[in-house]
Phi, psi and omega in degrees: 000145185271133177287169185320130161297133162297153180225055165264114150296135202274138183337137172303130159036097177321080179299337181270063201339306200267355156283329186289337171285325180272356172261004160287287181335299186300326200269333174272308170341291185282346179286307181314329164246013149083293170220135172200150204260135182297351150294293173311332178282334183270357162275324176323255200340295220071009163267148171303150167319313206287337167295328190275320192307316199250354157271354153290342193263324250229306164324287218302316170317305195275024168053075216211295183231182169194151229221132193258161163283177180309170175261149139092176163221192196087006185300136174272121179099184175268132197290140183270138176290153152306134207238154188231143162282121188289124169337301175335287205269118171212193194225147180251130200247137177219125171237124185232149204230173192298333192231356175158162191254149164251139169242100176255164183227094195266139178233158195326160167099318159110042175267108207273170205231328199194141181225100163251112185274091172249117170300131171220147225236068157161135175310114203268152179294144167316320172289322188268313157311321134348295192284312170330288158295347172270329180279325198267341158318281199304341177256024166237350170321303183299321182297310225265339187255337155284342169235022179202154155274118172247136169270005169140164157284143185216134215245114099344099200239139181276065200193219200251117175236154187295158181259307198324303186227046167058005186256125145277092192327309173211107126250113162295337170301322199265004192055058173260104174249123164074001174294121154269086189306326203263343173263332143319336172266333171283333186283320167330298187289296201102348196276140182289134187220170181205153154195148201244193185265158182288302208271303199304314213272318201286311196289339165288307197311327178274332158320325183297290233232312215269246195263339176269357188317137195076016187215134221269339178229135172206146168237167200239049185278127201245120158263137170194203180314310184272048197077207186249107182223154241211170164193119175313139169197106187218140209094351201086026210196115162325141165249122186263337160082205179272342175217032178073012184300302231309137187091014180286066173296318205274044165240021173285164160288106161250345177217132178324143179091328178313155178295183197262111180317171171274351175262015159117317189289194182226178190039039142341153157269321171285324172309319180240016157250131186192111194296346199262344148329307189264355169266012167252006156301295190272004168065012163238122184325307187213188162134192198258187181287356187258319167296301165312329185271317179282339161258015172265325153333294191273008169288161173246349200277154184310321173296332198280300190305310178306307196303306170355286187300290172309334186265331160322298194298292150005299170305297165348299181272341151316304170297335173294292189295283198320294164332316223268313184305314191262326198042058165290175181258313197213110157264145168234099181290144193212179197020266183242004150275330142321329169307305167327291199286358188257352194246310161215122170274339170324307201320306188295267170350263206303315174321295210297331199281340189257322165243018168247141185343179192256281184321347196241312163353280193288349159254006187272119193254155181202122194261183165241102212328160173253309192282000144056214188294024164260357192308301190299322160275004170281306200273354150306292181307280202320344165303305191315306177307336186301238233283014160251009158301314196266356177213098191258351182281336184267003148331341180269295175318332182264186212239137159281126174310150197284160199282168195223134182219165221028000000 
């Protein structure tokens, strides 16, 4: 059982540089792993026991992590405790979408806590998904200022944004130009917020946490309302291009001829991979990905198997550059394209074994996302936790934003 939380502020001005670096190293271990033994942090590290005991000590005081005896019996020796990421300290996730903005509240460990889904019957303009995530923020303020630390907002946005200063640059679903979002939701909020591209943030998080855990190339693609959008991860570490564009797969060229994209070219990969194609298939206005997969299963018509088939192929020839371009270890498919490959799993893998290089083919493995309609607000928070992952005692030190009325 987890002890009481603690409200200890970290020590004034840090003297040590390199505790401040390993109490960084440790508190991202354990948010990253959820649970880990104070033995395994000290082979992770390379740091001796008595140094990992006392910057474990040093956490648990500033109410950051907290630590169970072992799982399991039959231990041989003296046992090492499990060290926990504390609930308490969390991040608030905001994704807004063509038909609505979500709002979440994720704690270290990458644990969604609360999803708030508000719907809107128009694509909302950048002020009004602002004004949105700021009311439902303000009506979770009294829970957020008695039981939690929040370390900032982190926003998934579907288009192109700078990670730097928050502007979004071009989302065509939502027609979004030059927006700064993430400094207009802080000032709403009080809360510090960034935000970034969606596929991209999807794609750390299943690396982190999901279907890429342990793998070091990977590629990452999201189908949903607002298209198709992808995020690179190689070497282990996002590939970001020069201003965080880097990963828009779903802007390959895949066929001569295609209708014309919302970003001006044709034969888009989303122009002809396309969920709403396949929910007017499926006889359904809307819904989620579980509803779609099951009525596209249980269809028998000739059209449904046909429409399949041709956006598989597509995918297919998309994922074929990429592999030929990336050489991963791991593909992940996520919303209705995890749909797609679920409906025949054969399809891709034989695209890729038949038209892509052999060696790049034959290590491309192709998942399915794990974290399923939490992606997204995992990996909006974890934009947020990065900085305070890299300082994690001054977390204590900053002041909670003022209650917010009307």
């Amino acid at each position: 059982m987890m002890p009481p939380r603690t409200h200890v502020s970290a020590p004034a001005g840090e003297p040590d540089p390199s505790r401040r670096n390993n109490l960084s190293l440790l508190t991202s271990l354990v948010h990253h792993q959820r649970i880990v033994s104070r033995a395994q942090l000290t082979r992770q590290t390379g740091l001796n026991r008595s140094t990992v005991g006392t910057l474990i000590g040093q956490l648990i005081s500033l109410g950051l992590v907290f630590e169970t005896a072992p799982a399991g019996e039959g231990q041989v020796g003296r046992p090492s405790p499990e060290v926990h990421p504390s609930p308490s300290v969390a991040a608030l996730a905001v994704n807004p979408e063509v038909d609505a903005v979500t709002i979440g509240l994720v704690s270290l460990g990458g644990k969604v806590q609360k999803k708030i889904r508000f719907e809107t019957e128009r694509i909302p303009t950048a002020r009004e998904a602002v004004n949105i995530a700021s009311a439902v923020i303000a009506g979770m303020r009294t829970e957020l200022d008695a039981s939690y630390r929040i370390t900032g907002i982190g926003m998934a946005v579907p288009g192109l944004v700078n990670r730097d200063d928050g502007v979004v640059r071009h989302a065509p679903h939502l027609g979004w130009r030059n927006e700064p979002v993430a400094r207009m939701l802080a000032e709403a909020t009080g809360y510090p917020c960034q935000a970034a591209n969606d596929a991209s943030l999807g794609a750390e998080a299943e690396l982190i946490f999901g279907a890429g855990a342990g793998r070091a190339n990977l590629i990452y693609l999201n189908g949903g309302a607002s298209g198709i959008g992808g995020g690179i991860i190689a070497d282990g570490q996002l590939l970001r291009g020069a201003s965080g564009y880097a990963g828009e797969l779903g802007h390959t060229f895949v066929r001569t001829g295609g209708t014309t994209c919302h970003c001006g070219a044709t034969g888009c990969l989303e122009t002809e991979v396309s969920q709403s194609r396949l929910l007017e298939l499926a006889g359904l206005s809307s819904g989620d990905t579980a509803d779609l997969e099951r009525a596209l299963g249980n269809s028998s018509s000739p059209e449904v198997e046909a429409e399949v088939a041709r956006q598989l192929e597509y995918l297919g020839l998309a994922l074929r550059n990429a592999v030929n371009i990336f050489n991963p270890d791991a593909i992940v498919l996520d919303g209705f394209l995890g749909t797609l490959h679920a409906l025949s799993p054969a399809s891709l893998g034989g695209i890729l074994l038949s038209q892509a290089m052999d060696g790049p083919a034959a290590q491309a493995n192709i998942y399915r996302a794990a974290l399923g309609s939490d992606l997204m607000m995992i990996g909006a928070a974890e934009l947020a936790f990065t900085p305070f992952l890299a300082d994690p005692a001054g977390l204590g030190a900053v002041p909670a934003p003022a209650s917010q009325t009307g």
